[in-house]
C-alpha positions in Angstrom: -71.2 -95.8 -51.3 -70.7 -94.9 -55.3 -72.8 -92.0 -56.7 -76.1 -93.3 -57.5 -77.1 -94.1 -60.6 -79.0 -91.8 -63.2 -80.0 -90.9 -66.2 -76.8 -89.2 -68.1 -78.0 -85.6 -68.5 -77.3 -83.6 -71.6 -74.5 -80.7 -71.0 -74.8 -77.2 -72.8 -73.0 -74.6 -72.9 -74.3 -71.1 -71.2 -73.6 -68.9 -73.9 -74.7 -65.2 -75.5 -77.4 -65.1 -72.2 -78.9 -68.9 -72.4 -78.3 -72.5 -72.3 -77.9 -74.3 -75.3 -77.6 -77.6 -76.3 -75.1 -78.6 -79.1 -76.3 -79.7 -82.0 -75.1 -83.5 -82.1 -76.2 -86.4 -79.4 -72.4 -85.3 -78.2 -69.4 -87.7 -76.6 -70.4 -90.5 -73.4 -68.8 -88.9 -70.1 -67.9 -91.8 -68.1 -68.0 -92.0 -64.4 -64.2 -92.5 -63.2 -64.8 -95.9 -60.5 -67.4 -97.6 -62.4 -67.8 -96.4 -66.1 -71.6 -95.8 -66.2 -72.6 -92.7 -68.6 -72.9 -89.5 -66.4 -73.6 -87.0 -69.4 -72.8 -86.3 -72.7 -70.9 -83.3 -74.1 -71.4 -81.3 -77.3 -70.9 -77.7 -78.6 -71.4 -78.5 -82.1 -73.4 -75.2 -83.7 -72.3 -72.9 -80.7 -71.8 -69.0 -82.1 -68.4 -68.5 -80.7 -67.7 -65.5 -82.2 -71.0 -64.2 -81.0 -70.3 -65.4 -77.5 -67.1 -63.2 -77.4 -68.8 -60.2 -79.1 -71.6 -60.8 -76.5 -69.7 -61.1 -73.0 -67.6 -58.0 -74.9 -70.6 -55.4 -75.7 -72.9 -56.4 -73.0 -70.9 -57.6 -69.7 -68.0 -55.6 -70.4 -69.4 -52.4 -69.8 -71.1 -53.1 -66.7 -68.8 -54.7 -64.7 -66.3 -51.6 -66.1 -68.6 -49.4 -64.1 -68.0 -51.1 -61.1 -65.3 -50.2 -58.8 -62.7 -53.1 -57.4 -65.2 -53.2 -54.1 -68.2 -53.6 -56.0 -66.3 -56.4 -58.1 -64.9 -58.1 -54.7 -68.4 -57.6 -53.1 -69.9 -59.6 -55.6 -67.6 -62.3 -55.7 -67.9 -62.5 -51.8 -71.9 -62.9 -52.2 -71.6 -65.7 -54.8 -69.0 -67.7 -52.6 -70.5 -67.6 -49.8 -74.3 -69.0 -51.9 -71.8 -71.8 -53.4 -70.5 -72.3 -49.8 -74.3 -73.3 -49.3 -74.5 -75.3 -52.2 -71.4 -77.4 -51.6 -73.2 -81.1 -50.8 -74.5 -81.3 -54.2 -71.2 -80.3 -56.0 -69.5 -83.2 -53.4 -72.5 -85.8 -55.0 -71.4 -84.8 -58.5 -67.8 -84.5 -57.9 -67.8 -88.3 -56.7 -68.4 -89.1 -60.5 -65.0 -87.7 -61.3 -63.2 -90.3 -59.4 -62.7 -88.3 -56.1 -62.7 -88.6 -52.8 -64.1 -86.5 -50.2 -60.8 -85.3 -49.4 -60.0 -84.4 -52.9 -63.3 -82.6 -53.2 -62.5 -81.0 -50.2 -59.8 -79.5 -52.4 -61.1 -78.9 -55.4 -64.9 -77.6 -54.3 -64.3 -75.7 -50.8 -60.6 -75.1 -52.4 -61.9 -73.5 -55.3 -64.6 -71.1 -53.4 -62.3 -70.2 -50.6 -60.0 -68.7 -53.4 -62.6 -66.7 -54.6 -63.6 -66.0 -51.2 -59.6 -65.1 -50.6 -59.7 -62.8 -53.4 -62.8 -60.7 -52.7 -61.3 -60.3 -49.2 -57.9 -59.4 -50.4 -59.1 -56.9 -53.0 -61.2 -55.0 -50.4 -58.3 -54.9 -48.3 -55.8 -53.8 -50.9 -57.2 -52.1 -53.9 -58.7 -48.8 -53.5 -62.6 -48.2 -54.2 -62.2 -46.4 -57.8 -62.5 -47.9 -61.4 -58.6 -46.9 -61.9 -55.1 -48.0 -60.2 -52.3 -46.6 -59.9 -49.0 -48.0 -60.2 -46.4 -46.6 -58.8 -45.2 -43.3 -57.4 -45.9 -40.2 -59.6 -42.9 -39.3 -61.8 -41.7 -35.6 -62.2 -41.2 -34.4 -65.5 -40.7 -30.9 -65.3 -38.6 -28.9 -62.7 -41.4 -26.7 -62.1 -43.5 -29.8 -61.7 -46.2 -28.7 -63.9 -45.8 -31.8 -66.4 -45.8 -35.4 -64.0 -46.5 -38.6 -65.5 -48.5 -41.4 -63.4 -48.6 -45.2 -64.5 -52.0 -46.4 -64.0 -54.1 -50.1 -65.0 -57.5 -50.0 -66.7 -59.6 -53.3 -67.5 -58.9 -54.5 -70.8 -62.4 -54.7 -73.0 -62.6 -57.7 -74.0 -63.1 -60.9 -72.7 -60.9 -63.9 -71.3 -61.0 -67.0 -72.2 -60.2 -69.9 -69.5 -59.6 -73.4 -71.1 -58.9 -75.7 -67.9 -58.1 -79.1 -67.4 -59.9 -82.3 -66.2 -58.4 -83.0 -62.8 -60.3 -79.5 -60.6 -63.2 -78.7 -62.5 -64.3 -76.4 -59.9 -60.9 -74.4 -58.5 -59.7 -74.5 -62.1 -62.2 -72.6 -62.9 -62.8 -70.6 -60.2 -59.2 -69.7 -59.6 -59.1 -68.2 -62.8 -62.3 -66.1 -63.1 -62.3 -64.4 -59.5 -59.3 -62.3 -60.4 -60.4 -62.1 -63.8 -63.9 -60.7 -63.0 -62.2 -58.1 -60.2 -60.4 -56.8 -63.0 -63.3 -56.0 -64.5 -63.2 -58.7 -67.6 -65.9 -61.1 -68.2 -65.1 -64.6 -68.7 -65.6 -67.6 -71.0 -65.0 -71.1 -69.7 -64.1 -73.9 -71.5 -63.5 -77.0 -68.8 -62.2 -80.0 -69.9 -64.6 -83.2 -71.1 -63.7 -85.7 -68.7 -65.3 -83.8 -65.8 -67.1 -80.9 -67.3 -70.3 -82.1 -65.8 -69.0 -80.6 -62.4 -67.9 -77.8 -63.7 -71.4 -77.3 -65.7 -73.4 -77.8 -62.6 -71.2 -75.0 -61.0 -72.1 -72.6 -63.5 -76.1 -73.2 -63.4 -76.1 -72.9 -59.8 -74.1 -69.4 -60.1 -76.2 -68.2 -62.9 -79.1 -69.2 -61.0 -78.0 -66.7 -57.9 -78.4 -63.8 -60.2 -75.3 -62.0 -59.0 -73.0 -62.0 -61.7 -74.6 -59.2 -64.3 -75.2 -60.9 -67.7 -72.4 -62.5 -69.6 -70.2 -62.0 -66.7 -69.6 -65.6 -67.2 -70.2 -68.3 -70.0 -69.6 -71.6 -70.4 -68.7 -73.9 -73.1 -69.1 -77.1 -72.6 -67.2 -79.4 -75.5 -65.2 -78.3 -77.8 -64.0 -74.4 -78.6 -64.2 -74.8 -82.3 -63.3 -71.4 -84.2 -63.5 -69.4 -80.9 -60.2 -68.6 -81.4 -60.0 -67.3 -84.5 -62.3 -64.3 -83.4 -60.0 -63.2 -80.3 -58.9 -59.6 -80.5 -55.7 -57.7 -78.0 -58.3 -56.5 -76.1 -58.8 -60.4 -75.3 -56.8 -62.9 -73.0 -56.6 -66.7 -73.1 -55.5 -68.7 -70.1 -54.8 -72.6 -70.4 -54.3 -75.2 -68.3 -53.1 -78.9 -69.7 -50.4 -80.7 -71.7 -47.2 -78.6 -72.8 -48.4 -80.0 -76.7 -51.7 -78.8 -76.4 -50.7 -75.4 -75.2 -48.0 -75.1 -77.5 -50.5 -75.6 -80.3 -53.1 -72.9 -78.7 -50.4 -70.0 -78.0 -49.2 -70.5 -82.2 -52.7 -69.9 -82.9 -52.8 -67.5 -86.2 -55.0 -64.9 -84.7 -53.1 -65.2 -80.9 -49.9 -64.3 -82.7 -51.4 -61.6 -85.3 -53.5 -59.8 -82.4 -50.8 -60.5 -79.3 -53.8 -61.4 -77.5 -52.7 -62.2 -74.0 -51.8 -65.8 -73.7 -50.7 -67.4 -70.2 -50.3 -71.0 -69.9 -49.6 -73.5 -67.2 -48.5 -76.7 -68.6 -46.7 -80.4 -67.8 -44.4 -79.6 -64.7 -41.6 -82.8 -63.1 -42.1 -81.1 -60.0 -39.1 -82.5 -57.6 -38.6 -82.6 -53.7 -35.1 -83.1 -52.3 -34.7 -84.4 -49.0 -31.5 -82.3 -47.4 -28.6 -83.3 -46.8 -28.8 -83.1 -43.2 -32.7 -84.9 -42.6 -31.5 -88.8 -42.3 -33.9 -91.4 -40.6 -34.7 -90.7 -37.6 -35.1 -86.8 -38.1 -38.4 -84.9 -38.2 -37.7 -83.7 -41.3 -37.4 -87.1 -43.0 -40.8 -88.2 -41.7 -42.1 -85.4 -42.8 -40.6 -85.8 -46.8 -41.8 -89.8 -46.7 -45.1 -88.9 -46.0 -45.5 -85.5 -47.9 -44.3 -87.9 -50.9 -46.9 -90.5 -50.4 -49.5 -87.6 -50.1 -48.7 -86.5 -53.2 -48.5 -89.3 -55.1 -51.9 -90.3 -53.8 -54.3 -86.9 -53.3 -56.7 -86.9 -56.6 -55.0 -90.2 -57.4 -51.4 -88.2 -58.0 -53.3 -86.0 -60.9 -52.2 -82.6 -60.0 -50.0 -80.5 -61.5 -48.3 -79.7 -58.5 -47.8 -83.5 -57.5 -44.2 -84.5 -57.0 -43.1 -86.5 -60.0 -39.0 -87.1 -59.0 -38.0 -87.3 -55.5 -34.1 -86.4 -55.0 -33.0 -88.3 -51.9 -28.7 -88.3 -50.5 -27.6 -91.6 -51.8 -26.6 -93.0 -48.4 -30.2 -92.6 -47.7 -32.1 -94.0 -50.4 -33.3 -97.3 -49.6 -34.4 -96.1 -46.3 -36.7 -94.1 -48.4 -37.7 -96.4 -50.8 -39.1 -98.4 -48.3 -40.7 -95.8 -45.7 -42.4 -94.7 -49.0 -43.3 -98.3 -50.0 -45.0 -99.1 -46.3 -46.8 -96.5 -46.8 -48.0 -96.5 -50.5 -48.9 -100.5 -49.5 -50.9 -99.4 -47.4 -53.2 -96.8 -49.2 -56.9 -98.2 -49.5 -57.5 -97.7 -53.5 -61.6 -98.0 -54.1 -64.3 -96.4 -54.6 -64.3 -92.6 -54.0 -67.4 -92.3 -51.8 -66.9 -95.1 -49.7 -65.4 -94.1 -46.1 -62.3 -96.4 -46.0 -60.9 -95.1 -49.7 -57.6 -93.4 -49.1 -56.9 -92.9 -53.0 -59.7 -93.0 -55.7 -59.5 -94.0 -59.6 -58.2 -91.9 -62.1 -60.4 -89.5 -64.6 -60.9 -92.2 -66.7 -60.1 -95.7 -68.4 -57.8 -93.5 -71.1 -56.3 -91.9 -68.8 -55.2 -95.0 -67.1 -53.5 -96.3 -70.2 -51.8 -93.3 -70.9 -50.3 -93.2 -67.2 -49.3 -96.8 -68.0 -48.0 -96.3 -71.3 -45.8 -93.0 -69.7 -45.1 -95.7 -67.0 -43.5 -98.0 -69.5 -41.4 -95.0 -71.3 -40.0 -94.3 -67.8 -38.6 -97.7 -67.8 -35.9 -96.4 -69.9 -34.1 -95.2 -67.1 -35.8 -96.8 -64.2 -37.0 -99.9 -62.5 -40.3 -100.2 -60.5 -39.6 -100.6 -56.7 -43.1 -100.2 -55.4 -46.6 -101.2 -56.8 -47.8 -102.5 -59.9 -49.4 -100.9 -62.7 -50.7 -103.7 -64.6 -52.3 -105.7 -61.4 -54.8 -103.6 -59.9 -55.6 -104.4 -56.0 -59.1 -102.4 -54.9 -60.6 -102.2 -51.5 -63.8 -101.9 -53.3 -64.8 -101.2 -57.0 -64.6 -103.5 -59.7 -61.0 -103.4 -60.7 -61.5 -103.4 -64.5 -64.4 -101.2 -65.0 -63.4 -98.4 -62.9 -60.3 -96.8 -64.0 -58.1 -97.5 -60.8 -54.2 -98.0 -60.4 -52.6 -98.6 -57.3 -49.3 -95.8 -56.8 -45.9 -96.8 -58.3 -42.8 -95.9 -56.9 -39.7 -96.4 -59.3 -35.9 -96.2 -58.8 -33.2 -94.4 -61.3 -29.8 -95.2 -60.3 -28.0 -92.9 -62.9 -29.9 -89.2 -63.0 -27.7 -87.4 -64.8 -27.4 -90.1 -68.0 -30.7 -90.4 -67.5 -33.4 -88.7 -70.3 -36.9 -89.6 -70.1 -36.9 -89.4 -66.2 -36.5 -85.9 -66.5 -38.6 -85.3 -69.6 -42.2 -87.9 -69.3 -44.6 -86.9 -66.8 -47.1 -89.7 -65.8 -50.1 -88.1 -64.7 -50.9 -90.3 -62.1 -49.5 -91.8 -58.8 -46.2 -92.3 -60.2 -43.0 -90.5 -58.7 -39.1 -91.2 -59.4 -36.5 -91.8 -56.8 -32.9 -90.7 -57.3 -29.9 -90.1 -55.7 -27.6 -87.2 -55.4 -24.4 -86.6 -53.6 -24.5 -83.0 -52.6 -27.0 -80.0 -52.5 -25.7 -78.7 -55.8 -26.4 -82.2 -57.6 -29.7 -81.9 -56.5 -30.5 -78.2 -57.7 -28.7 -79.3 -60.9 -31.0 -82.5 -61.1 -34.4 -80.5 -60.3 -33.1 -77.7 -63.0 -33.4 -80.9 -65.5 -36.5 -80.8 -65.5 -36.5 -77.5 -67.8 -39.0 -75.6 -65.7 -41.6 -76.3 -63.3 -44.3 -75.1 -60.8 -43.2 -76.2 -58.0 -40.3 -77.3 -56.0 -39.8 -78.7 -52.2 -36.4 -78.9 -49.9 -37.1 -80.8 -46.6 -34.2 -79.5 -44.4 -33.5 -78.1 -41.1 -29.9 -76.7 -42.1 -29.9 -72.9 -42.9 -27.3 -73.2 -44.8 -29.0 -76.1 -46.7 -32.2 -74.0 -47.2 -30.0 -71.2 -48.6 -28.0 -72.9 -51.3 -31.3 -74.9 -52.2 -33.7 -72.1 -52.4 -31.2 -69.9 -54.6 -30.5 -72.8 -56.6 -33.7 -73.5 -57.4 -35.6 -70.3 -57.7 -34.7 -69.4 -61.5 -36.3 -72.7 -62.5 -39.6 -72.5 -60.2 -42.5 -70.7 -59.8 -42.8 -71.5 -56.0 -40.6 -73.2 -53.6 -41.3 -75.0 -50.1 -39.0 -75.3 -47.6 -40.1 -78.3 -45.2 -39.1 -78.9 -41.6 -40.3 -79.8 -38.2 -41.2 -75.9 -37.3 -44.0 -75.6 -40.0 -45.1 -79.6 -39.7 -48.5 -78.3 -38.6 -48.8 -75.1 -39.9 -47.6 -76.3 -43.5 -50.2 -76.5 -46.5 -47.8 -79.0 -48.3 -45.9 -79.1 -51.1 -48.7 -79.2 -53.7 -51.2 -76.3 -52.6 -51.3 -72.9 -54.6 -52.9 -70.7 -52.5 -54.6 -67.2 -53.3 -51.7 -65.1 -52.4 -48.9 -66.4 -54.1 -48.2 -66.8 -57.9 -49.4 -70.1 -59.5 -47.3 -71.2 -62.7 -43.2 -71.4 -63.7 -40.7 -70.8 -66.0 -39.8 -72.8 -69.2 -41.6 -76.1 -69.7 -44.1 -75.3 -66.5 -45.4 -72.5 -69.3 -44.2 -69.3 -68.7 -46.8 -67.7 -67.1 -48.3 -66.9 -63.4 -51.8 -67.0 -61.9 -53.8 -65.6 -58.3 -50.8 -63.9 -56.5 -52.8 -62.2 -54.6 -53.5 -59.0 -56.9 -50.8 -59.8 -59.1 -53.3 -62.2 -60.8 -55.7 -59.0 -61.3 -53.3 -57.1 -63.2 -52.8 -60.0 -65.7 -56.3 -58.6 -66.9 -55.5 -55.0 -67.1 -53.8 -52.8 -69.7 -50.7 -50.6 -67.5 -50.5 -47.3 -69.3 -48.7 -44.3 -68.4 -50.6 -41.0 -68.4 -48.3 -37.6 -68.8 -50.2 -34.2 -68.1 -50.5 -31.5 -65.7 -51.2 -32.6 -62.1 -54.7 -31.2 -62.3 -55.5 -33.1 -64.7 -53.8 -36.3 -63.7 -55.7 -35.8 -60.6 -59.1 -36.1 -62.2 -58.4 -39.4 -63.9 -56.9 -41.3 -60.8 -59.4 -40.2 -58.8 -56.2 -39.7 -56.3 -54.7 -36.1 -55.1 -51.3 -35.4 -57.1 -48.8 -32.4 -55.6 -49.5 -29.4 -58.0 -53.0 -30.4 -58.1 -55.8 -28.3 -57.1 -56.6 -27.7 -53.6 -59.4 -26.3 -51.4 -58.9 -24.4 -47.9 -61.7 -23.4 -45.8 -63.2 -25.8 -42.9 -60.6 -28.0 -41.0 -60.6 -31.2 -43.1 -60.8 -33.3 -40.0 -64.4 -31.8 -39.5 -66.0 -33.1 -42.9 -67.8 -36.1 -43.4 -67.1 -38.4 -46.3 -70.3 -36.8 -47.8 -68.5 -33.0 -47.5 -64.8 -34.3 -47.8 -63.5 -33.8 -51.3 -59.6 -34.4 -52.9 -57.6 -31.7 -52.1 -59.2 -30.3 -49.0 -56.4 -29.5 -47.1 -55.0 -27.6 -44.1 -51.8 -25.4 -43.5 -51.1 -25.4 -40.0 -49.6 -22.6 -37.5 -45.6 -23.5 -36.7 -43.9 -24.5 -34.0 -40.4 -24.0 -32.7 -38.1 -27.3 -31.3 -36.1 -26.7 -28.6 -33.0 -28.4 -27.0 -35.9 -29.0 -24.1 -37.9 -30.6 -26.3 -35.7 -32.7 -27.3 -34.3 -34.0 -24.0 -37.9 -34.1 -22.4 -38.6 -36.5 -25.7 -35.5 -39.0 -25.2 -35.7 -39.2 -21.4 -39.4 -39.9 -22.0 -39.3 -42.3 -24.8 -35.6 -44.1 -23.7 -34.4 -43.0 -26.9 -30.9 -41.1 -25.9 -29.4 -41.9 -29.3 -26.1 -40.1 -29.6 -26.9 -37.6 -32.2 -30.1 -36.5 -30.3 -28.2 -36.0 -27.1 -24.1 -35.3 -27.8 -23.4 -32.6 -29.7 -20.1 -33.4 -30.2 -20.1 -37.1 -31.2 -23.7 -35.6 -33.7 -21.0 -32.9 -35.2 -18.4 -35.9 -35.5 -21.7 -37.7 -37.9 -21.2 -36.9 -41.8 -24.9 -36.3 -41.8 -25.4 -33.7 -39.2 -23.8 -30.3 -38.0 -25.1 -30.8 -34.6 -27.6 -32.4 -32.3 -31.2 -33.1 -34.4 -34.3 -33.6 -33.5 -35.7 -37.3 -33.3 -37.7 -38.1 -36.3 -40.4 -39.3 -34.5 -41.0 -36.0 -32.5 -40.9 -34.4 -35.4 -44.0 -36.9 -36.5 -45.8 -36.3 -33.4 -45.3 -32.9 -33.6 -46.8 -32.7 -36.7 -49.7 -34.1 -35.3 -50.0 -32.0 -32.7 -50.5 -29.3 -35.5 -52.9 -31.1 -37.4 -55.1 -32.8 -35.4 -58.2 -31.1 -34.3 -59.1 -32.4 -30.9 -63.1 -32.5 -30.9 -65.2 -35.7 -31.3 -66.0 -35.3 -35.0 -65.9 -37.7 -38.4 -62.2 -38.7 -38.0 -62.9 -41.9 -35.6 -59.3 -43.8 -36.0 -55.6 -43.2 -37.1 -54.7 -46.9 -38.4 -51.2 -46.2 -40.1 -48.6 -44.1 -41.4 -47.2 -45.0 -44.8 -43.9 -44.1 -46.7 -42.4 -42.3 -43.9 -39.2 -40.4 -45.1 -37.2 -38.0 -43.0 -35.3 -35.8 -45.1 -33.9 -32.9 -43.6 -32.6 -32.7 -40.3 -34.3 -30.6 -37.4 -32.2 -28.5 -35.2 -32.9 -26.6 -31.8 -34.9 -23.3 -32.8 -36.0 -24.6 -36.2 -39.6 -24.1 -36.8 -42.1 -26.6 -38.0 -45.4 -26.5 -40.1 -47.3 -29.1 -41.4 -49.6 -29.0 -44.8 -52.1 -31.8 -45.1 -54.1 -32.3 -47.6 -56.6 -34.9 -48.4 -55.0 -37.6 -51.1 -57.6 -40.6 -51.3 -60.9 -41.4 -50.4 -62.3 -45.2 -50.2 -65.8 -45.5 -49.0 -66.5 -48.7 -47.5 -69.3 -50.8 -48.2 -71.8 -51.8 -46.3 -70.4 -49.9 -43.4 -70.9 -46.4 -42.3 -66.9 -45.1 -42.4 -64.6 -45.3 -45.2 -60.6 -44.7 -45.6 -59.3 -41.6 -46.3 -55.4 -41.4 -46.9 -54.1 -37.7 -46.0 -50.5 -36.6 -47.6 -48.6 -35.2 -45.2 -46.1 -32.6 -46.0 -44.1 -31.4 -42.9 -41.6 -28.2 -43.4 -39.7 -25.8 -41.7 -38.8 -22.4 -41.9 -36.5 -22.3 -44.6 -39.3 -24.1 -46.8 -36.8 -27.7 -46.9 -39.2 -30.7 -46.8 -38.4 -32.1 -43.6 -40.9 -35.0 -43.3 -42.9 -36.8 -45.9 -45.7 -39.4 -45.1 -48.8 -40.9 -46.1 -51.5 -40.4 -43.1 -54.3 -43.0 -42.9 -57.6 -42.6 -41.2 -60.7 -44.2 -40.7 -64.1 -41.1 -41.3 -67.5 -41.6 -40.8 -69.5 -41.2 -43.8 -71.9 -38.9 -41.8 -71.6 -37.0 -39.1 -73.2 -36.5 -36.5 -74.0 -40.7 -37.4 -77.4 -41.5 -38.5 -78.3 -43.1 -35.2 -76.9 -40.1 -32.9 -79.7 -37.6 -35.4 -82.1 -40.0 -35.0 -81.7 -40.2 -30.9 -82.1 -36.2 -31.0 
């Protein structure tokens, strides 16, 4: 069944704290399968410059004083509501010209990244306001003068303009890293489907999570927005390499070098390897991760595979696996349950995938489909803005032009020929820079040459083949932790990556000063720093623990005993533990050492305090370096002193990261480590005081 009918609703634009209408009747939104009104659009009489000033002065500062958990705790609370909410944006989404599957994609797609992000920035990012980047650099020989890179939020606000085909994970993609960084957010979806995207935004303003001007919307045009962006601003855009081109040269972009980061038209190519003929997995797997392509959202993604390199003893075989199966794609109307592919956006949009169509015809011939004679399962095939895939043929890459330069945005792909692995990188690099590449192999050495070869020219490459056909999320999915965008003609720039994409929003600066000082501002312990000795650090509480508590331990000798004992026990006889002569023979060592490891648990042997207390789990050891080798009679002591301290919410322990400084007797740093450990935030715990 189609989306039932309805009276088109009038969109505004959430903006300065309130909805509000624009000031004209506004432009028809069409519905994609049967071109019924959905809504009208207008922002005429919006106060841009009072929108940024707003989401600056009043969300700005709030969301500053929230640390990265906070931020990521928020974002989890409002995914999970829109989680709830998902059935109506599936109703509304059916408008667009999608099917469930592509809703799947773009609705549950677009929440599980935010979800994915709050996750990932609890996980990764300490609870503080500031962070650090990088190891401390020394800048003194005393030490007394250290320098420490660290990222703030920037204080202004970033604009998101997004394009028409994922109303939802366009946005959303965009503004979870965005608002972990601490920056509020402006949204400016595209026309076509901004109705989805508006209905997003009420029902997330309506949750009452986000603090005020957290997030606005503006739904139509931008009008002088950008005129009033500062360098304390960024601007993200998503759509056609023109469009972009125009936004980035804006006067007040250039003048305030306001953060720009665009993702633009990308000829995204697949090569089928050398090795993967008929009759392989791997081939299979190409044919139909080509027809998927071509087909998911009606082959309107930016990631969607626009020229397919194939060997040229292999090509017709291709051409007509892909064919079968492009013939057999149900085209109709997006909510009925036997519709494999749905229209596209709209009835302009099918013209100008038809017009690109006809400007590809410079180099190549049609092999598959038809654009001009539309055959629908169901839908009316002239109202609704359908067009079955087309699959062309160019014989001649390399002479070949508009192949490598005209993206139809649609379900339209390109099949050539190459005769070796390095044609094929060659022929993908034509295409000046793109998102995303794919290599369906099981060759190493194929993989190898391909992947290098393509890299420089890609923002993300997939290598296909039978051991990841399940596991695989395809060649056109960004996902959460790995950078979205590409080089060149792909735009330049890189979204998510895990929290790669948070630091897009954040000023780096490097801070120089004493380590006291330093200290104070990262919130994290720095050597030189203060300290505190008194009560055994393992015996406080995250409500007594403070940076720099910290312990100097008794010594201890290591004996030959010892050492033997510890490589008999452990199997690890490694010469230099247990022959002096082939240790002596070692350029490293003047006789048998010490493992490293004994000296590690050795040092904890010194430093852990036995007694149930506040300390309830060692989880890890990071950066461990062994720098001076331990001889028999040497003697050991450990300093460790309290370095970080993440309180967890909602839960009654926290992380506490230890450094752990482990010496001997002539004062040479013999071990150096990062100890992590999970403390209660009370002790006894609340419900042991309660029981007595």
């Amino acid at each position: 069944m189609t989306a039932s009918a309805r009276t088109p609703r009038r969109l505004e634009s959430f903006v300065s704290g309130r909805w509000t209408p624009g000031a004209r009747d506004g432009q028809p939104l069409l519905d994609a399968a049967t071109g019924e009104v959905v809504a009208t659009i207008d922002s005429t009489g919006i106060d841009f410059a009072a929108a940024l000033a707003y989401g600056r002065e009043v969300a700005g500062p709030k969301l500053r004083a929230m640390s990265f958990h906070d931020r990521a705790g928020m974002l989890k609370a409002l995914g999970l509501k829109l989680m709830e909410l998902k059935e109506e944006f599936y109703t509304e989404s059916l408008h667009t010209g999608a099917t469930r599957a592509d809703g799947w994609v773009d609705i549950e797609g677009g929440i599980g990244t935010m979800l994915t992000f709050a996750s990932k920035a609890r996980r990764e990012l300490p609870n503080t306001r500031v962070l650090t980047d990088g190891e401390v650099e020394v800048l003194s020989k005393d030490g007394s003068f250290v320098a420490q890179h660290i990222f703030s939020p920037l204080q202004g606000v970033a604009v998101h303009i997004n394009a028409f085909n994922f109303p939802v994970w366009g946005m959303l993609e965009k503004i979870a890293p965005t608002l972990i960084a601490g920056v509020p957010c402006i949204v400016k979806p595209a026309s076509q489907t901004a109705y989805l995207t508006e209905l997003v935004v009420r029902r997330i303003v309506e949750t009452g999570l986000l603090p005020d001007g957290a997030l606005q919307l503006i739904s139509g045009s931008v009008g002088d927005l950008l005129d009033h962006v500062t360098g304390q601003d960024a601007v993200t855009f998503t759509g056609s390499a023109w469009t972009g081109r125009k936004l980035k040269s804006h006067k007040a972009v250039i003048e305030n070098s306001t953060r720009f980061t665009m993702e633009a038209d990308s000829l995204n190519a697949s090569i089928l390897g050398p090795d993967a003929g008929p009759g392989t997995a791997e081939f299979d797997l190409f044919v139909k991760e080509i027809a998927r392509e071509m087909t998911a959202k009606a082959g309107q993604k930016c990631t969607a595979i626009r020229r397919v390199f194939v060997p040229r003893a292999h090509v017709q075989a291709v051409i007509a696996a892909l064919g079968d199966r492009l013939d057999k794609t149900a085209l109709g109307l997006p909510g009925d349950e036997g519709t494999r592919m749905g229209p596209l956006a709209s009835l302009d949009q099918r013209e100008e995938v038809r017009a690109r169509i006809r400007e590809l015809q410079a180099d190549a011939e049609i092999v598959a489909g038809n654009p001009d004679a539309v055959r629908v399962a169901s839908g009316d095939a002239g109202g609704g803005a359908f067009l079955n895939p087309v699959l062309m043929y160019c014989d001649k890459p390399f002479a070949a032009g508009a192949v490598h330069d005209v993206e139809a945005f649609g379900p339209v792909s390109t099949v050539m020929p190459y005769d070796d692995i390095e044609e094929a990188v060659a022929l993908a690099a034509k295409g000046k820079g793109s998102l995303v590449s794919s290599v369906f192999t099981d060759d190493p050495k194929v993989a190898g040459a391909a992947v290098l070869g393509l890299a420089p020219h890609h923002g993300r490459v997939l290598i296909g083949n039978r051991a990841t056909a399940k596991s695989s999320t395809g060649h056109g999915s960004p996902l959460a932790p790995l950078v979205h965008g590409g080089p060149g003609r792909a735009g330049g720039g890189e979204e998510m990556g895990g929290m790669r994409g948070v630091k897009h929003y954040m000023q780096r600066t490097a801070v120089q000063g004493s380590p006291r000082l330093l200290s104070a501002v990262t919130g994290r312990w720095i050597e030189g720093a203060d300290v505190q000795h008194g009560q055994h650090p393992f015996r406080k509480s995250l409500a007594e623990l403070r940076i720099g508590d910290q312990l100097v331990t008794a010594a201890r000798q290591v004996t030959q005993d010892d050492v033997e004992h510890f490589a008999h026990f452990t199997g690890d006889t490694f010469y230099a533990h247990m022959d002096s002569a082939a240790a002596k023979a070692n350029p490293f060592f003047d006789d048998r050492v010490a493992h490293g490891y004994l000296i590690a648990s050795f040092a904890a042997g010194l430093f852990v305090d036995p007694a149930p207390g506040p300390v309830l789990a060692n989880y890890g050891v990071d950066n461990l370096r062994f720098l001076t080798p331990v001889y028999f009679g040497d003697t050991l002591q450990v300093r460790l002193t309290c370095k970080e301290i993440n309180p967890r919410a909602n839960a009654e322990h926290g992380e506490v990261r230890w450094d752990c400084q482990v010496t001997k007797q002539t004062g040479a740093v013999v071990a150096q480590y990062d100890v992590l450990t999970m403390v209660a935030k009370v002790w006894p715990p609340a419900t042991a005081q309660a029981a007595e």
